[in-house]
Every structure is written in structure tokens, then in C-alpha cells.
C-alpha positions as semicolon CSV with decimal commas, in nm:
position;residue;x (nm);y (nm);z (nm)
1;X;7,704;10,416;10,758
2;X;7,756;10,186;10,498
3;X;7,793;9,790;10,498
4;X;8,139;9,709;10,314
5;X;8,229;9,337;10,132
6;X;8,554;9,280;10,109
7;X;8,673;8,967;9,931
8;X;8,989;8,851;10,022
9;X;9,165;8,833;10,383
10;X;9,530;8,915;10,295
11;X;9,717;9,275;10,359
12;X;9,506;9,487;10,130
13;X;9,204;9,288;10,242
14;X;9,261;9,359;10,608
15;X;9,395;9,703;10,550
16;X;9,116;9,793;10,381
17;X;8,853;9,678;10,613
18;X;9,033;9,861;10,898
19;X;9,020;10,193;10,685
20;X;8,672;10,163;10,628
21;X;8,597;10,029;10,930
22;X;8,762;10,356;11,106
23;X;8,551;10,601;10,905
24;X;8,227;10,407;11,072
25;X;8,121;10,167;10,860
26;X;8,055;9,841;10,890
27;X;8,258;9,527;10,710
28;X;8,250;9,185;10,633
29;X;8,580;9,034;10,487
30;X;8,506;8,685;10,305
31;X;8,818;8,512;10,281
32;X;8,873;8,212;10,071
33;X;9,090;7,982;10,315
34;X;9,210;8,070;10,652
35;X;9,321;8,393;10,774
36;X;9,676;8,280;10,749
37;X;9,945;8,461;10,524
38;X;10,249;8,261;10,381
39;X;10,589;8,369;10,193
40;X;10,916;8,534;10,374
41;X;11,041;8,880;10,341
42;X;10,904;9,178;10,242
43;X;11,014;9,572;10,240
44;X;10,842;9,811;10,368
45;X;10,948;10,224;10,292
46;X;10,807;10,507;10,471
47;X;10,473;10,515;10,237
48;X;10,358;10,190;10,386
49;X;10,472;10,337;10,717
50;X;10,262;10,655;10,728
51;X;9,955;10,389;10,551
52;X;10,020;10,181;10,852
53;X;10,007;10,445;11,090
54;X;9,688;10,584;10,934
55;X;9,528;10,240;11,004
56;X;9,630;10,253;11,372
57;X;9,892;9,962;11,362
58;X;10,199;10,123;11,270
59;X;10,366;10,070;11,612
60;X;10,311;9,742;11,624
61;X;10,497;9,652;11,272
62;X;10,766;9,862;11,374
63;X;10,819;9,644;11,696
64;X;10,842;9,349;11,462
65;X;11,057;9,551;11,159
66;X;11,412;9,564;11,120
67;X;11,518;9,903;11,013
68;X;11,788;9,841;10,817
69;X;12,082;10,106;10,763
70;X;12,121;10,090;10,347
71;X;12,002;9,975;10,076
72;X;12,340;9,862;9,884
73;X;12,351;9,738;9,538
74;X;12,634;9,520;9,453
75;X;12,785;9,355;9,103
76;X;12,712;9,011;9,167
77;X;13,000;8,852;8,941
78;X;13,269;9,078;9,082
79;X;13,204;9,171;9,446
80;X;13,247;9,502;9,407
81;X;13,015;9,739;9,540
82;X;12,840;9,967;9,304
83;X;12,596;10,247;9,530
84;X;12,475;10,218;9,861
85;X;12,175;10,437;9,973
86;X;12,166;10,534;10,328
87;X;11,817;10,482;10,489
88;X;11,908;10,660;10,872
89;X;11,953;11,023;10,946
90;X;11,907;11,203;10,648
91;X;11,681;10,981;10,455
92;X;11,448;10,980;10,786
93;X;11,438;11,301;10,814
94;X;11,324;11,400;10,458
95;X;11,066;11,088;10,419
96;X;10,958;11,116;10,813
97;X;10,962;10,748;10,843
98;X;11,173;10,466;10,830
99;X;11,272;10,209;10,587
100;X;11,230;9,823;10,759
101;X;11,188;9,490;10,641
102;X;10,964;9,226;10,753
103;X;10,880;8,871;10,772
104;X;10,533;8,857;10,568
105;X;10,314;8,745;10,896
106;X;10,491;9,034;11,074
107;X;10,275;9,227;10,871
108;X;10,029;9,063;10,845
109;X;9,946;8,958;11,224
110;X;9,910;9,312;11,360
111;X;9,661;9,386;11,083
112;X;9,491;9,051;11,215
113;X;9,469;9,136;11,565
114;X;9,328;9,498;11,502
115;X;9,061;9,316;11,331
116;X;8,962;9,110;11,532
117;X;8,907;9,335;11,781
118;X;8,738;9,591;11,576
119;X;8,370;9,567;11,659
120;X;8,278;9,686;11,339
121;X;8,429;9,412;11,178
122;X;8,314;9,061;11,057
123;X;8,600;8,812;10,950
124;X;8,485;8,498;10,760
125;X;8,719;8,209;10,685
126;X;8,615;7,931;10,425
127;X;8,442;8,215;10,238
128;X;8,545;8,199;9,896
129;X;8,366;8,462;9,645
130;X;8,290;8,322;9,284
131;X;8,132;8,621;9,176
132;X;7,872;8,937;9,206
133;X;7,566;9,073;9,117
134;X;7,480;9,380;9,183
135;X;7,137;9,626;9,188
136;X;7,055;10,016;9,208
137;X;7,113;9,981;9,583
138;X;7,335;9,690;9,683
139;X;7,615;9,437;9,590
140;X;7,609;9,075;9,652
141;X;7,903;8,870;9,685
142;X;7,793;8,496;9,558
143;X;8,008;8,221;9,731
144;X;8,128;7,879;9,591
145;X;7,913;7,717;9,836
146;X;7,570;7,924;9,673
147;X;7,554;8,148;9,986
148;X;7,491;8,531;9,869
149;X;7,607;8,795;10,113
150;X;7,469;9,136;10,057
151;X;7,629;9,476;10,159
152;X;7,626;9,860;9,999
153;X;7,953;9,771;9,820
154;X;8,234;9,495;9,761
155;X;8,602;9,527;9,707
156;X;8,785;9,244;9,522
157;X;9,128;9,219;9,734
158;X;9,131;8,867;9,667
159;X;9,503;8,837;9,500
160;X;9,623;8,837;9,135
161;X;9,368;8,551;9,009
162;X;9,138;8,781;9,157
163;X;8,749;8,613;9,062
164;X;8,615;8,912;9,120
165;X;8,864;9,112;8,877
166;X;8,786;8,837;8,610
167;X;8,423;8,940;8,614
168;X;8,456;9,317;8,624
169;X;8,748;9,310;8,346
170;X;8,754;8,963;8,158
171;X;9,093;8,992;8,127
172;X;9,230;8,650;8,153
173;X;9,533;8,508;8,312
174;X;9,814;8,705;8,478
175;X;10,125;8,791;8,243
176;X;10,435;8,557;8,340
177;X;10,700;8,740;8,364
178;X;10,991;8,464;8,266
179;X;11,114;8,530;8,589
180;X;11,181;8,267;8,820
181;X;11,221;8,320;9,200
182;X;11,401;8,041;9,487
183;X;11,323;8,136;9,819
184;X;11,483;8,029;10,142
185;X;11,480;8,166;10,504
186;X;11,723;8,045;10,785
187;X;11,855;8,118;11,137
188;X;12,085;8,410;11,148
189;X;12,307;8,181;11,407
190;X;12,417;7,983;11,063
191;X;12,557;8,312;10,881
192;X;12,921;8,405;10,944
193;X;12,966;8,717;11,153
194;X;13,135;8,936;10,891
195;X;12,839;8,840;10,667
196;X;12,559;8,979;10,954
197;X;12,490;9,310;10,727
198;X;12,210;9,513;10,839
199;X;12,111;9,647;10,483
200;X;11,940;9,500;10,197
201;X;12,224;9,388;9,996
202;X;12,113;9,356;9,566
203;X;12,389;9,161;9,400
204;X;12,277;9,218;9,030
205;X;12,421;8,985;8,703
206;X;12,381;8,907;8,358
207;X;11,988;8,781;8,362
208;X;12,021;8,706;8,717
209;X;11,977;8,862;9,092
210;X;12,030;8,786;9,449
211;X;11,893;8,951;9,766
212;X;11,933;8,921;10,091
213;X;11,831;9,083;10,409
214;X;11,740;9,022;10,773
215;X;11,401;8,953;10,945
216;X;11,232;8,794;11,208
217;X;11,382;9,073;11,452
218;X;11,759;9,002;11,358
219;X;11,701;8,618;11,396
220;X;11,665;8,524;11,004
221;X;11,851;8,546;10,707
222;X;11,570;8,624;10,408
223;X;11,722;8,487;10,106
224;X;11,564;8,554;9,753
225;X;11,767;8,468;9,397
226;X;11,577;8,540;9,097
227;X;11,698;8,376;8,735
228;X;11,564;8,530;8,396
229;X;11,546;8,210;8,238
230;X;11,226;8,230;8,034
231;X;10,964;8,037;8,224
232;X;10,623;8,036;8,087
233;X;10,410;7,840;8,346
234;X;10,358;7,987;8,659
235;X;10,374;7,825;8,935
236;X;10,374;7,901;9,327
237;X;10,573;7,742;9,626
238;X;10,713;7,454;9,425
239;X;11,033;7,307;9,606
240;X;11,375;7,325;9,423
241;X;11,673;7,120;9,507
242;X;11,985;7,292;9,674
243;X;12,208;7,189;9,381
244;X;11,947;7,316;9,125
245;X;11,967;7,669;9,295
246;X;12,310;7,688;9,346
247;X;12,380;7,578;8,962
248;X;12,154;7,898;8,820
249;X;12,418;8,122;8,990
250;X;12,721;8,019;8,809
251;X;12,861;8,302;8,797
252;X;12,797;8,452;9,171
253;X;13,121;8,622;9,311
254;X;13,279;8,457;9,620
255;X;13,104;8,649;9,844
256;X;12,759;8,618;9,732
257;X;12,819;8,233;9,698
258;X;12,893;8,209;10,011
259;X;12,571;8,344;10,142
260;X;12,380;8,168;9,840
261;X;12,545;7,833;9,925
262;X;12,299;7,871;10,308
263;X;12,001;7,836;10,162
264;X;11,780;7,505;10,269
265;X;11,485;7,459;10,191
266;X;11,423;7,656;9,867
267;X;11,092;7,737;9,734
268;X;11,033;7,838;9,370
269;X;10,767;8,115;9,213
270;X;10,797;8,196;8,869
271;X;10,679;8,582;8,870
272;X;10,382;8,754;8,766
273;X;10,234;9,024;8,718
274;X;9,922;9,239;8,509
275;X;9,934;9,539;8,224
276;X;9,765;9,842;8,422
277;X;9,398;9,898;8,392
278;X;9,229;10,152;8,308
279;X;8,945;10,098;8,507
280;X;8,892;9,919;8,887
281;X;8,514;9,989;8,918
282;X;8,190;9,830;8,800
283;X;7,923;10,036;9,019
284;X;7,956;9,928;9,344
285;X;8,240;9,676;9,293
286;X;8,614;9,812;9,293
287;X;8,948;9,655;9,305
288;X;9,276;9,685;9,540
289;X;9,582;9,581;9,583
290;X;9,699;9,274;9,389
291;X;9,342;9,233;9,259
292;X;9,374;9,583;9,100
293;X;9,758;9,625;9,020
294;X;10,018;9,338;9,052
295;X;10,337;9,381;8,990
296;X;10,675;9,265;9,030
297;X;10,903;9,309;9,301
298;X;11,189;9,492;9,178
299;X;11,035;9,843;9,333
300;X;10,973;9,658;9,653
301;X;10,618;9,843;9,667
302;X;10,352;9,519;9,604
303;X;10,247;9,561;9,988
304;X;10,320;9,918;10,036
305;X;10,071;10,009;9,749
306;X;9,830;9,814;9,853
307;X;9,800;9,954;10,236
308;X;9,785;10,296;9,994
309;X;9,495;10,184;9,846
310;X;9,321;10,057;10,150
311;X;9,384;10,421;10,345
312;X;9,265;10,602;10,014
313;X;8,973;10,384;10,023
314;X;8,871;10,479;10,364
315;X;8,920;10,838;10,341
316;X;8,680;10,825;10,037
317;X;8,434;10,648;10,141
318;X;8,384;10,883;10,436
319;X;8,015;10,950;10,410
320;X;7,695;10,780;10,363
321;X;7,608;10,500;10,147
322;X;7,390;10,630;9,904
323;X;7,651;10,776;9,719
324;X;7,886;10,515;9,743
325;X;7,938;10,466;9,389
326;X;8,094;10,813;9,301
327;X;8,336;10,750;9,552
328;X;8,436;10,441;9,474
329;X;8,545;10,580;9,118
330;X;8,691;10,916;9,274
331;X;8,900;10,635;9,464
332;X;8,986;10,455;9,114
333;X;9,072;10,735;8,954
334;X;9,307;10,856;9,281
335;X;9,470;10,566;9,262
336;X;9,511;10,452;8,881
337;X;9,790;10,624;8,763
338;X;10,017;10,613;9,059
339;X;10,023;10,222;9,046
340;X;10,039;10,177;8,740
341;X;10,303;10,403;8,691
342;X;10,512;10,170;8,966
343;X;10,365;9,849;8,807
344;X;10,542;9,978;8,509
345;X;10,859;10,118;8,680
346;X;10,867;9,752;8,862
347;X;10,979;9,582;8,519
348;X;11,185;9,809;8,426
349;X;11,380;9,818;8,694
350;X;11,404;9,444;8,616
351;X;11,495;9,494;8,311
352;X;11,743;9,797;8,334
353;X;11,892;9,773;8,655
354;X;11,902;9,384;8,795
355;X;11,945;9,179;8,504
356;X;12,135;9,380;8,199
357;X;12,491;9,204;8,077
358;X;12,817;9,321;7,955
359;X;12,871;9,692;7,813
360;X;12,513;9,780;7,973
361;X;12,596;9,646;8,290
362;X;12,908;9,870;8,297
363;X;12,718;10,192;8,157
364;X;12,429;10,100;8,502
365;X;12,728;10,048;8,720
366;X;12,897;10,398;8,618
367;X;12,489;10,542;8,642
368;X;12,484;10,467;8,942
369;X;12,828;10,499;9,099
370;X;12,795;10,848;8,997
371;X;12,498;10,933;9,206
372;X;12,455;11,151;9,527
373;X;12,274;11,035;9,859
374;X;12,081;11,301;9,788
375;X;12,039;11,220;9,404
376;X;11,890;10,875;9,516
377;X;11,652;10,998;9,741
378;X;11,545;11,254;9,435
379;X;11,458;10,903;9,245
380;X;11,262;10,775;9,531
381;X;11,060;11,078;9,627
382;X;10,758;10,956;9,425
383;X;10,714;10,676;9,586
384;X;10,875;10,684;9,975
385;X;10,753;11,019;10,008
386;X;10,399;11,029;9,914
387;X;10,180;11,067;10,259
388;X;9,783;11,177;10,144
389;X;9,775;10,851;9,865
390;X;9,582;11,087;9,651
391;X;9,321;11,215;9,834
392;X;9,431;11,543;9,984
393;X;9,420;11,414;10,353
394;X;9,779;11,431;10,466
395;X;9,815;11,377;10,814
């Protein structure tokens, strides 16, 4: 039995110290704030599903989820819809699991509660890590406040300005994308009936995008429009008038404005993300998650690879701790090419499908018009239906 450091108390964090904590060893998560998790909607496919299941709390996600009925991708300037994959029968059946979306803390709570009541488990608010040192036998997380905590190995989940990623790779600040994001969640009691869709709906423009789904259980409207528009400085949470959001989308059809025109509230992000890496490891140190592999959010797999990562991590490290360092690079080099392979199919679907204008907008639209139910679940079977995250245990 090993004793595990994990710094960082978000989704990968807490994933990852239940999957350890399930294959008997023991873990201490040092988290920088509180164990609270912000934003609004995510998607989940049937990868994080079977990951969630894996790590005991895929029941209780589902009772949160809505499982949605398509994902449907829309020209945002005309109205007209474009392809629509079906996410019920069929698509269940092949990927044995279902496609939902999420409020963030929907996630995130279950995840919580498991470990909290995991005796094996240590959780540690106000814990921020600065850095590590490491030795033949142990790794030492350092905190701001000059407090060292010592375990058998640490794990830098601790987000995309990860500290402990900037000491094992010394690879500055995130890349900004030029993408910025307004956010805005409200009461499903303030959308019109005929505009109550239970799909995630894509409206796609020239340099712009809208989406929209439900979450909360039915009772919210998730609203997030995303603007190319060339930002350079990235920034996180900022609020944006209702005018200023609405006047980025000049060109939303009638029916998207409509639903655009809801939005209170907005929050802005201007979008980020990393090159891969070709390494996570440094002895007894590894990355996961955002810390390891950020990445846009046009694949809709940030969280979903990073409850990968955790279960991967767990099934590796089954065994004892003097060898904990071979496995933490089998689990690197499990892991390395998958995500960055969707870090890098994340901006291209940005690029390619969401945001082209004109004559290549009308060459995606007939792309995709043209494809089979069966032809889009063919695209997605690399990512929805992957179920042993690398390491040969399918279950």
C-alpha cells in the first residue's frame, strides 16, 4: 500500500483519489481553496460513464444527468438544420452507455461525497502546493504556507496553471486560443415551450457558435456562445453586459436569437488550452487531467478524459509502492497519445466545423448532411467507445 499526493481537489483530483483509493492505497488530496467547483454545463458521453462507474459513482451522476435524445447541429445564420445524431436506442446500444449533460457540481458533488466517506481518504482545503522535491523513496509536496507533506508519489491535478506542471515541464503560460466564451444559465420556466428541446442544439457561423442544452434535471437552460474574435489575454469569469453579448451575434437566425436574447447574467472566459506533451512524469510526480492535457471544448471530452486518466491511474498503480515509479510512466505512456490526439482534434473541430464562413461553410454543411446515423457514430467510436482507458482492464 502506497501513500498517494494528489494536488488539486477538482474532477480529476477527486477521481483520481477514488481510483487509487479503491486499489488500497492511501491518499491525501491538497486542494488550493475550498472543495467547491464553479462553471455551468458540461457533457458527459459514455467514456466518462463507464470511468464513472469504475469509480463507484456512476449512479449517482446519472440521477442528476439529463440524457438528452440528439446531438443536432444547426446553421446558425439560416435556421436550417444541418445533421442531427441520435444518442437513444441505437447509439446506446453500440456505446453501452448513455450520453447526458450536467450542471458542473452535478459532477462534481457525487465525487465529493464518495470521498468523504472513503476512509482511505484525506481531503485538505486551504492546501495550496507551490512545488516538489522528491528522493529515491518519496515525494514531497511543499505548500505556500512552508508546510511539506510527504507520500510515495504526487499527482499534479491542480488545473491548467498547474504549479506542479510548471516545475516538471517549464513550459510557461497556457496557449490562448482567441476564443472568447459568454456564459449564462437560467430557469427553464423562462424558455418558450416549443423552444424546450431535449438535445444539445450547435448553431455554428462565420467565426462564431452558440450552444445550448438543458441541466439541473430539466430545470435550466445552459447557455454558452463562443466569438472568434482574437483575444489575447485570458481571462476567467469576467461579467459581460447583455447588449455586449447579444451584439457579437449579429448575424444569429431568428430562432437562435430568440434563445440568445434569455441570457442574464453572462460570464466571459476567453479559451485556453496547451500543445500536447510528450512527457507527464518526473519520477514519482505525474500529471492528469487539465494539469496534463487541456484542451478546448469543441470535443466536449475536458472532463470525460480526465475521469479516464484517474481510472487508468488506479488500475496501474495496483501494487506496492516500491515500484511506483514504473507505473506511473506505464500510466503516461497509456495515456499520452489518446489525449493528445483529442486535444488536437478539439481545435480542429473549432476550426473546421463551428466557425468556417462562406463556400467552406457550405462544403461542412453538405459533409455533414450527407452522413449516416451510423456514419456518425463511426466518427465517435474513438472516443465514446473506449471502456479499458489503455490499460487492458475492460470491465
Amino acid at each position: 500500500m502506497a501513500k498517494i499526493l494528489i494536488a488539486g481537489g477538482g474532477v480529476g483530483g477527486l477521481a483520481a483519489a477514488l481510483a487509487t483509493a479503491r486499489h488500497g492505497h492511501r491518499v491525501t488530496v491538497l486542494e488550493r481553496w475550498d472543495f467547491t467547483e464553479l462553471g455551468a454545463g458540461i457533457q458527459l458521453g459514455p467514456n466518462a460513464f463507464h470511468a464513472l462507474d469504475r469509480l463507484g459513482v456512476g449512479d449517482a451522476v446519472r440521477e442528476r444527468a439529463v440524457f438528452i435524445d440528439e446531438l443536432r447541429f444547426m446553421d446558425g445564420t439560416t435556421d436550417r438544420r444541418v445533421q442531427s445524431m441520435p444518442l437513444t436506442g441505437a447509439y446506446r446500444a453500440r456505446f453501452r452507455n448513455p450520453y447526458a449533460v450536467v450542471h458542473r457540481t452535478c459532477l462534481f458533488a457525487p465525487l465529493l461525497e464518495a470521498c468523504r466517506t472513503h476512509p482511505a481518504i484525506t481531503l485538505r482545503a486551504n492546501s495550496r502546493v507551490l512545488r516538489y522535491e522528491q528522493d529515491a523513496g518519496s515525494a514531497t509536496a511543499v505548500l505556500d504556507t512552508g508546510e511539506r507533506v510527504t507520500g510515495d508519489a504526487l499527482i499534479g491535478a491542480d488545473g491548467i496553471r498547474s504549479t506542479v506542471r510548471a516545475q516538471l515541464l517549464g513550459d510557461g503560460e497556457p496557449r490562448v486560443s482567441g476564443h472568447t466564451i459568454y456564459r449564462s444559465v437560467i430557469p427553464m420556466e423562462r424558455v418558450p415551450e416549443e423552444l424546450r428541446w431535449n438535445t444539445v442544439t450547435l448553431w455554428a457561423g462565420p467565426k462564431w457558435h452558440f450552444v445550448h442544452y438543458p441541466i439541473g434535471g430539466g430545470e435550466f437552460l445552459n447557455l454558452a456562445a463562443t466569438r472568434d474574435d482574437g483575444a489575447t489575454e485570458a481571462v476567467a469569469g469576467v461579467p459581460a453586459a447583455r447588449d455586449r453579448v447579444l451584439g457579437e451575434f449579429p448575424d444569429l437566425g431568428e430562432v437562435a436569437r430568440r434563445l440568445l436574447e434569455l441570457g442574464e447574467d453572462w460570464k466571459s472566459w476567453v479559451l485556453c488550452d496547451r500543445d500536447p506533451a510528450d512527457t507527464w512524469t518526473d519520477g514519482r510526480v505525474a500529471l492528469l487531467g487539465d494539469a496534463a492535457h487541456p484542451m478546448l471544448q469543441y470535443a466536449a471530452q475536458g472532463a470525460c478524459q480526465a475521469l479516464e486518466d484517474a481510472v487508468a491511474l488506479g488500475d496501474l498503480l495496483d501494487g506496492p509502492a516500491d515500484d511506483v515509479v514504473q507505473r506511473l510512466e506505464k500510466y503516461a505512456a497509456v495515456r499520452i497519445e489518446r489525449t493528445a490526439k483529442t486535444q488536437l482534434v478539439a481545435r480542429e473541430m473549432g476550426r473546421q466545423l463551428y466557425h468556417p464562413a462562406g463556400e467552406a461553410a457550405q462544403e461542412r454543411n453538405a459533409m455533414l448532411a450527407a452522413m449516416t446515423a451510423e456514419d456518425l457514430y463511426d466518427t465517435v467510436q474513438w472516443l465514446h467507445g473506449e471502456r479499458d482507458f489503455g490499460t487492458g482492464v475492460a470491465r
